[in-house]
Backbone as a printed PyTorch tensor [residue, N CA C, xyz], in Angstrom:
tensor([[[  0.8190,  -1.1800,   0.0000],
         [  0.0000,   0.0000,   0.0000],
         [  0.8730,   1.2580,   0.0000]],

        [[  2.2420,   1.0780,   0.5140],
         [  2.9330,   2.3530,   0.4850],
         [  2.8390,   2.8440,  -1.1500]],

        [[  3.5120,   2.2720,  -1.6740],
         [  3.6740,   2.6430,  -3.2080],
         [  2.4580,   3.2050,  -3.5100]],

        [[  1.3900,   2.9690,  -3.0630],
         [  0.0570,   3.7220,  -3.7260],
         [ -0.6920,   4.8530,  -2.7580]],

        [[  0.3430,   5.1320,  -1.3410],
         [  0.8970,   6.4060,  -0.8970],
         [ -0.2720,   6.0960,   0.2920]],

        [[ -0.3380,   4.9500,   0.6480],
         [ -1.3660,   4.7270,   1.9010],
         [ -0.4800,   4.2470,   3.0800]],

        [[ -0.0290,   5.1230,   3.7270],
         [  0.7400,   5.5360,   4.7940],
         [ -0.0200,   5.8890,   6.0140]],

        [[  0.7270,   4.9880,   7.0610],
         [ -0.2760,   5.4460,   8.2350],
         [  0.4390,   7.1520,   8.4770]],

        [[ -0.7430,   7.8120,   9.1750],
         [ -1.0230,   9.1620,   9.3060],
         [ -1.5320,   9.9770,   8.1380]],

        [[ -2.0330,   9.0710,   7.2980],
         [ -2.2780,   9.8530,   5.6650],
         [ -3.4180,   9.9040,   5.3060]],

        [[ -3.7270,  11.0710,   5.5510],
         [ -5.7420,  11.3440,   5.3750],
         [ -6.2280,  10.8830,   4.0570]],

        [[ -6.6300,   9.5570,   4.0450],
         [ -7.8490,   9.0750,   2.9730],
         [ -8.9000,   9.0890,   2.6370]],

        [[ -9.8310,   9.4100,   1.9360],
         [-11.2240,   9.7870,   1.9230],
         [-11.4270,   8.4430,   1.2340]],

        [[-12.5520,   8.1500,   1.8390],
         [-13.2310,   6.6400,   0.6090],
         [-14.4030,   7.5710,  -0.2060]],

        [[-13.6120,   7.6170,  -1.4370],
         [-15.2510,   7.5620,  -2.6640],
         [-16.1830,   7.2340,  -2.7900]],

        [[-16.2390,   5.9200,  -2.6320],
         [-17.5910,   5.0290,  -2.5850],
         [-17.3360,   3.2570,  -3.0250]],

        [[-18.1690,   3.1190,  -3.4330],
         [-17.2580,   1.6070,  -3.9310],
         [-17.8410,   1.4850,  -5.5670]],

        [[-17.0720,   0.5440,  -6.4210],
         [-16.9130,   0.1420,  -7.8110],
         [-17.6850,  -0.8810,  -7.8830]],

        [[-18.3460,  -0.5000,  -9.1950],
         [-18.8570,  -1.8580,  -9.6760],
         [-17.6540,  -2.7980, -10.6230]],

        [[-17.6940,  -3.9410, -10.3320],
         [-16.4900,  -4.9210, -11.1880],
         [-16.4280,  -4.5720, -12.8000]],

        [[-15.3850,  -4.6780, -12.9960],
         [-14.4640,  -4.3910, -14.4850],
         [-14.0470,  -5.5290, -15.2070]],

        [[-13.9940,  -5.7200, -16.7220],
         [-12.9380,  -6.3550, -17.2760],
         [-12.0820,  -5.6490, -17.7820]],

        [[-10.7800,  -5.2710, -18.1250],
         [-10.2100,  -4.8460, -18.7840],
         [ -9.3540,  -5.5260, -19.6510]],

        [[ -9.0010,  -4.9570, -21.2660],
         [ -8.8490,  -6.3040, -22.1520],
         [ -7.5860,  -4.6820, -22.1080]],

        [[ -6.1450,  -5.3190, -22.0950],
         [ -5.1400,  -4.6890, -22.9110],
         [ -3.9750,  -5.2050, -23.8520]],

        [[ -3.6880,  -4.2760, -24.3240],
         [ -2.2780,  -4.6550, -25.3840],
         [ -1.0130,  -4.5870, -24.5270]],

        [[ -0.4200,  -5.7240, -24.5950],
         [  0.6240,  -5.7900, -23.7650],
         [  1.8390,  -6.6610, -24.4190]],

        [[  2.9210,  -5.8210, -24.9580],
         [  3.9720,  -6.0710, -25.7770],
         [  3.0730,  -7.0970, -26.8610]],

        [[  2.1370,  -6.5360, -27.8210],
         [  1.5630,  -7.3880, -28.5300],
         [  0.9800,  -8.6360, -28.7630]],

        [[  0.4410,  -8.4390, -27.5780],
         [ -0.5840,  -9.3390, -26.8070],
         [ -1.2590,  -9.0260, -26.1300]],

        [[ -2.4190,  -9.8320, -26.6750],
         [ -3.7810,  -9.0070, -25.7840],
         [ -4.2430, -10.0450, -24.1770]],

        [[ -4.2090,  -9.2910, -23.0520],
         [ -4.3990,  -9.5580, -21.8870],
         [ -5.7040,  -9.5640, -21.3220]],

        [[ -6.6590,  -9.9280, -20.3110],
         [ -7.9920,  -9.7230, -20.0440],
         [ -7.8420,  -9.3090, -19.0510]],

        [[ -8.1510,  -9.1270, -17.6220],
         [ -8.0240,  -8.8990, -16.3650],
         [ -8.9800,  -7.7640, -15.4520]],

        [[ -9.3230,  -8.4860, -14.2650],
         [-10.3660,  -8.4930, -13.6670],
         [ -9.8010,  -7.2500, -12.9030]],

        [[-10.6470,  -6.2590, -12.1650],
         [-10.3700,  -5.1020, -11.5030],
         [ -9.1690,  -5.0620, -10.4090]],

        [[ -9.7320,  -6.4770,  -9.5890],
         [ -8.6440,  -6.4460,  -8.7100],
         [ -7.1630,  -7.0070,  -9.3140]],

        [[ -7.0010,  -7.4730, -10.1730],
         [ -5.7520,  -7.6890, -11.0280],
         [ -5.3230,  -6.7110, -11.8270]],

        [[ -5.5410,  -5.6580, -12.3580],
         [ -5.1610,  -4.6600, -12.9530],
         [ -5.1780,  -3.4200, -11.9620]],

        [[ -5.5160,  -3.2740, -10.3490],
         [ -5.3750,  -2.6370,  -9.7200],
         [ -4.0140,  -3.2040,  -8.7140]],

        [[ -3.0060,  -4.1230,  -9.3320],
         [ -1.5500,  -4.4860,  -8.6570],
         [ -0.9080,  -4.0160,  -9.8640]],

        [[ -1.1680,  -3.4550, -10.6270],
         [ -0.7540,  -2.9760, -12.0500],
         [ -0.4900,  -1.6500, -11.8170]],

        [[  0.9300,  -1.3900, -11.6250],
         [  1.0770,  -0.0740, -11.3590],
         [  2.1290,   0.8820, -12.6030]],

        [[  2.1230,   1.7850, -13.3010],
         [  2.3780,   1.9860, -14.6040],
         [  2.8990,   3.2030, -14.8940]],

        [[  3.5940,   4.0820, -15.6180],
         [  3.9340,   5.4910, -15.7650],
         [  2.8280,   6.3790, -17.2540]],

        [[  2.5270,   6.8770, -16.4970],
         [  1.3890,   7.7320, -17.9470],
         [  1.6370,   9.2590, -17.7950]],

        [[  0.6430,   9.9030, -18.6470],
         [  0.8710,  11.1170, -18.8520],
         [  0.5570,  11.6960, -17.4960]],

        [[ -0.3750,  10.8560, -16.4780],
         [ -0.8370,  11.7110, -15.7290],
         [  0.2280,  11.1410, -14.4920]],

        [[  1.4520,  10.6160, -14.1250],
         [  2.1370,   9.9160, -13.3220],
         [  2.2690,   8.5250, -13.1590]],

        [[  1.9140,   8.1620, -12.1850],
         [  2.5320,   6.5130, -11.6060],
         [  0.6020,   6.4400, -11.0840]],

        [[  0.0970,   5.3060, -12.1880],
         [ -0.9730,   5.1540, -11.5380],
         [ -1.7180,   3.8520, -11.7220]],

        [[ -2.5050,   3.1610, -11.4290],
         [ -3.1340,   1.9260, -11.3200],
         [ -3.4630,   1.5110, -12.4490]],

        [[ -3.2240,   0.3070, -13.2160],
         [ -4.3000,   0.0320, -14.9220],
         [ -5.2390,   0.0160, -14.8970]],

        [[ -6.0450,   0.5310, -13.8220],
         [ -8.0400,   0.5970, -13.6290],
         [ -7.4860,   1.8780, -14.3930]],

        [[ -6.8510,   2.9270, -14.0930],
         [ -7.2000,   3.9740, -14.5650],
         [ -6.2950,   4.6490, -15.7510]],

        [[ -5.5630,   3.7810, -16.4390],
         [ -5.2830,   4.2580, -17.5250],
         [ -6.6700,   4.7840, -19.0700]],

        [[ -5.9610,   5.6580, -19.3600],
         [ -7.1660,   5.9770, -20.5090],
         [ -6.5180,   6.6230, -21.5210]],

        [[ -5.3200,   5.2550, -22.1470],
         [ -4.9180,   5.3420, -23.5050],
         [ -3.7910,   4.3530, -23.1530]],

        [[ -2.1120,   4.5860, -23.3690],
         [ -1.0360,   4.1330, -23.6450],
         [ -0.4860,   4.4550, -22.6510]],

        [[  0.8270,   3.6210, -21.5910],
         [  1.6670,   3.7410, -20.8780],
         [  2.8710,   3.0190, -20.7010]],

        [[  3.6720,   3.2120, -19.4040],
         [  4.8480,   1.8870, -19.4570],
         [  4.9330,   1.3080, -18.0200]],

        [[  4.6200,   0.0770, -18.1470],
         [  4.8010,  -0.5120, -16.9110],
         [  5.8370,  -0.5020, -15.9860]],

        [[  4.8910,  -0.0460, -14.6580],
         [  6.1770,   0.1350, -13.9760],
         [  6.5380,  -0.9270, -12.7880]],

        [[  5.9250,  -1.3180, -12.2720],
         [  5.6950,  -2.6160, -11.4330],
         [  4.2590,  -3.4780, -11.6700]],

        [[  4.9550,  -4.7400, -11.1310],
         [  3.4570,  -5.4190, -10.6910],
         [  3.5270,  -5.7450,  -8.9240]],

        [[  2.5280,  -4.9600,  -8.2850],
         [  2.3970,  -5.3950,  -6.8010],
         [  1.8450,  -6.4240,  -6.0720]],

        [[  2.4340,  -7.3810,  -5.8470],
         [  1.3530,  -8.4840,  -4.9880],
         [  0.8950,  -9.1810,  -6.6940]],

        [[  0.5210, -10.2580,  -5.8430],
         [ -0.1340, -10.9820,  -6.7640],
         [  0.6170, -11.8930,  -7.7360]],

        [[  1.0560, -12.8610,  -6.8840],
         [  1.9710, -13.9880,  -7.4180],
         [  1.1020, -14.7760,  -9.0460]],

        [[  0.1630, -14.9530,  -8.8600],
         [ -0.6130, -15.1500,  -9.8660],
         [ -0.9110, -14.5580, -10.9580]],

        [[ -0.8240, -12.9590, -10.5920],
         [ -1.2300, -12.0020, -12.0580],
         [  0.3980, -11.7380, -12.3700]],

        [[  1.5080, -11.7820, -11.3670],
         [  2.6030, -11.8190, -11.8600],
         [  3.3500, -13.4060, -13.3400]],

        [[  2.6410, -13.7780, -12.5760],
         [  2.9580, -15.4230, -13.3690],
         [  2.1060, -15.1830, -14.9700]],

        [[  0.9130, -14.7820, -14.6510],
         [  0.4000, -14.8630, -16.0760],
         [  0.7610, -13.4830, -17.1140]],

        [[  1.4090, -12.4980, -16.7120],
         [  1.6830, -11.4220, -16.8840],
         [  3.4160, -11.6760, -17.8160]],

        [[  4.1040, -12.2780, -16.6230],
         [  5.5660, -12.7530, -17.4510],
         [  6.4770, -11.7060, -16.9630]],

        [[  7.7400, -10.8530, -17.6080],
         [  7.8830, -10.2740, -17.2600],
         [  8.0550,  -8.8250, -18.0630]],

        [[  6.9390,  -8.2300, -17.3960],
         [  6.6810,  -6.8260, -18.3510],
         [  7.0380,  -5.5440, -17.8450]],

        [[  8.0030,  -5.3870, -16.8250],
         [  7.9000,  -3.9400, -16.0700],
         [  8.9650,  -3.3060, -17.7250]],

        [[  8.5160,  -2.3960, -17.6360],
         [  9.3470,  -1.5180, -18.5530],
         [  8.6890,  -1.5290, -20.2360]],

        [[  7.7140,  -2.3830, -20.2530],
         [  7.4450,  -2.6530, -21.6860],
         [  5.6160,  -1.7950, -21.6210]],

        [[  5.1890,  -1.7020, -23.0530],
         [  4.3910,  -0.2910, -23.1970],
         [  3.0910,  -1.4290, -22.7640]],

        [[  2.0600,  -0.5120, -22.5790],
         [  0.7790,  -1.4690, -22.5900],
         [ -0.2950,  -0.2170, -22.7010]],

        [[ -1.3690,  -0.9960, -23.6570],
         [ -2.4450,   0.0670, -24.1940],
         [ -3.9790,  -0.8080, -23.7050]],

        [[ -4.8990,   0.6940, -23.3050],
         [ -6.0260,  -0.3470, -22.8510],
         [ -6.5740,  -0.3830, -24.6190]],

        [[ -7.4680,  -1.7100, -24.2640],
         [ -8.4080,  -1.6730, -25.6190],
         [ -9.5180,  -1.2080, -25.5470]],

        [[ -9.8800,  -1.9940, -24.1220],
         [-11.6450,  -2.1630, -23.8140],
         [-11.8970,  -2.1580, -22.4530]],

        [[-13.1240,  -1.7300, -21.9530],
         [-13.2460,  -1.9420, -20.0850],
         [-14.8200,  -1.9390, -20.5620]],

        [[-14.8870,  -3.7730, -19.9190],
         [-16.3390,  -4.2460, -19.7180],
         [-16.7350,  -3.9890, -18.6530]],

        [[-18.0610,  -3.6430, -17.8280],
         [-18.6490,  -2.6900, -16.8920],
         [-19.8170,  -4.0060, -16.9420]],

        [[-20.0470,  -4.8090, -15.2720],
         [-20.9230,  -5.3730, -15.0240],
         [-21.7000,  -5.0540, -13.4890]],

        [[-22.5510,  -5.1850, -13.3670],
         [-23.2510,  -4.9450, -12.2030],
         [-22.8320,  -5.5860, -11.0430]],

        [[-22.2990,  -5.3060,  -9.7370],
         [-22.1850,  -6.1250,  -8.8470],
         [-23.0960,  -5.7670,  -7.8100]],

        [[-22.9640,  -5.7370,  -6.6920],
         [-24.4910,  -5.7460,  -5.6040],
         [-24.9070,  -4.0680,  -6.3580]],

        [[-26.1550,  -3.9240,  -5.6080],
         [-26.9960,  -2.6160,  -6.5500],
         [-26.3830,  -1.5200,  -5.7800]],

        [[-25.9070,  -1.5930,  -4.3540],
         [-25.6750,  -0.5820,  -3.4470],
         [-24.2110,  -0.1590,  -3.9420]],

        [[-23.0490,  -1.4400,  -3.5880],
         [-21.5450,  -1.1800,  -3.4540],
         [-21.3330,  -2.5610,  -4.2710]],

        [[-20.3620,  -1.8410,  -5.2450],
         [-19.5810,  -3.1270,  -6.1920],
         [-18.6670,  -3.7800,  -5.3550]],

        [[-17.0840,  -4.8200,  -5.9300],
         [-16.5670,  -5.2110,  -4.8870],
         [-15.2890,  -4.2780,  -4.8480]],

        [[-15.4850,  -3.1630,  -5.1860],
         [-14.0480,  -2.8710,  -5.2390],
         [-14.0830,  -1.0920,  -4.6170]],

        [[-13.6070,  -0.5190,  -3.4290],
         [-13.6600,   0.8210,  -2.8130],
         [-12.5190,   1.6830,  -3.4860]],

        [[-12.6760,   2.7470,  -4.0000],
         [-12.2170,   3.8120,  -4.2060],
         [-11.7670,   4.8250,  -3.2950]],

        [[-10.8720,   5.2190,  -3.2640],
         [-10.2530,   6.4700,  -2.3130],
         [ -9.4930,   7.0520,  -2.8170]],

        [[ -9.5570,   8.3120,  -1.9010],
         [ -8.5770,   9.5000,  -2.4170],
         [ -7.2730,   9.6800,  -1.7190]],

        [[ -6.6860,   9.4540,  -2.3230],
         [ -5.1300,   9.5240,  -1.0690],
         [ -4.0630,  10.2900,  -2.2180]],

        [[ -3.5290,  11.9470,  -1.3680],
         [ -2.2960,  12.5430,  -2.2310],
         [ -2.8670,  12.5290,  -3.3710]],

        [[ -4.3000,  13.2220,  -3.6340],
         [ -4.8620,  14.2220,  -4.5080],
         [ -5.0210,  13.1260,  -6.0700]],

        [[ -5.4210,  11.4810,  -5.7920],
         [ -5.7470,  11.2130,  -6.9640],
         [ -6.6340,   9.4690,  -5.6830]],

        [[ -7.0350,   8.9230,  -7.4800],
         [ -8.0530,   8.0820,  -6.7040],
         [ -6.9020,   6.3550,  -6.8340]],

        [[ -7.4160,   6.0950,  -5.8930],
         [ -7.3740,   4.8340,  -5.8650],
         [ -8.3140,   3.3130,  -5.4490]],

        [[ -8.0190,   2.3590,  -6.4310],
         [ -8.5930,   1.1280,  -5.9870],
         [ -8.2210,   0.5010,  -5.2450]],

        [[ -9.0190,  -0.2780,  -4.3560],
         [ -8.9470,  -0.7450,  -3.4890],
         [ -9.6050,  -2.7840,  -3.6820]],

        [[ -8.9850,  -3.5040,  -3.1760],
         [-10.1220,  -4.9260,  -3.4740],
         [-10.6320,  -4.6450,  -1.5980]],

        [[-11.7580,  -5.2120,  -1.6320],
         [-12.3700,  -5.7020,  -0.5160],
         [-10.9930,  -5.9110,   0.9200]],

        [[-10.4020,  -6.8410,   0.3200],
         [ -9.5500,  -7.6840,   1.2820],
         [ -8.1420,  -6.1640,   2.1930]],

        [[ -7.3590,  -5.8200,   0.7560],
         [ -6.7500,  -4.7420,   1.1170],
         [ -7.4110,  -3.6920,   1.9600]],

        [[ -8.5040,  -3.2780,   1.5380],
         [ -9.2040,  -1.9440,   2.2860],
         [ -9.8600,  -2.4480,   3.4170]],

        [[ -9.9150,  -3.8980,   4.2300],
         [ -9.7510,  -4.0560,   5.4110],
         [ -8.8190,  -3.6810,   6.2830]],

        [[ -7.6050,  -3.7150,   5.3010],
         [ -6.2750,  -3.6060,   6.3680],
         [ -5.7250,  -2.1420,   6.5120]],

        [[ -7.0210,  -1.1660,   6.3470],
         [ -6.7790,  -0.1340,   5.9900],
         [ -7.3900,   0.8670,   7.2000]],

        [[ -7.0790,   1.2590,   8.7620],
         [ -7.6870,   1.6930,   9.7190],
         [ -7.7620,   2.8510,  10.0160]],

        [[ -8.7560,   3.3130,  10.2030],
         [ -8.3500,   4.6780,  10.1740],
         [ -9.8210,   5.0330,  11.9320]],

        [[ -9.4390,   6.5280,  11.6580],
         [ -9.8950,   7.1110,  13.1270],
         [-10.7740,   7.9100,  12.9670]]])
């Protein structure tokens, strides 16, 4: 969570929560699929800084993958190589709160899965 600037003493606002995603990208010429919480360990350099692949919205360069021994394995090894979104499929999850919380931390948003934003305490 540091890398995505969630530091204890660090005022976070929660947004609200997400409804679940697919996201289909180009990745060194290959196309990838990946579910919200797998493209939110996807951390990347774009025009707008160092930010999550939920929220790319065009072309970037990978800059890490966090956690996630599994999306690391099917991923290979890509830090440094370009990746473009194609597509982001949008499905309904509960009607109230999707599974995935949003927050604001150091003036931009971030995703959150369920599990992480437990370990996340605040006062």
């Amino acid at each position: 969570m540091r890398k995505l600037g969630i530091t204890e003493g660090k005022e976070v606002i929660v947004k609200g929560h997400d409804a679940e995603k697919t996201f289909r990208f180009r990745i060194d010429g290959r196309e990838v699929i990946l579910g919200d919480g797998e493209a939110a360990k996807i951390l990347m350099r774009s025009g707008e800084g160092l930010i999550q692949a939920n929220f790319l919205k065009g072309k970037g360069i990978m800059e890490k993958v966090i956690g996630g021994r599994g999306v690391k394995e099917r991923l290979g090894d890509v830090e440094g190589k370009g990746i473009k979104l194609v597509s982001v499929e949008e499905r309904k999850a509960h009607e109230e709160r999707g599974g995935f919380v949003i927050v604001r931390v150091n003036g931009r948003e971030v995703v959150l899965g369920r599990g992480l934003a437990e370990k996340v305490w605040v006062r």
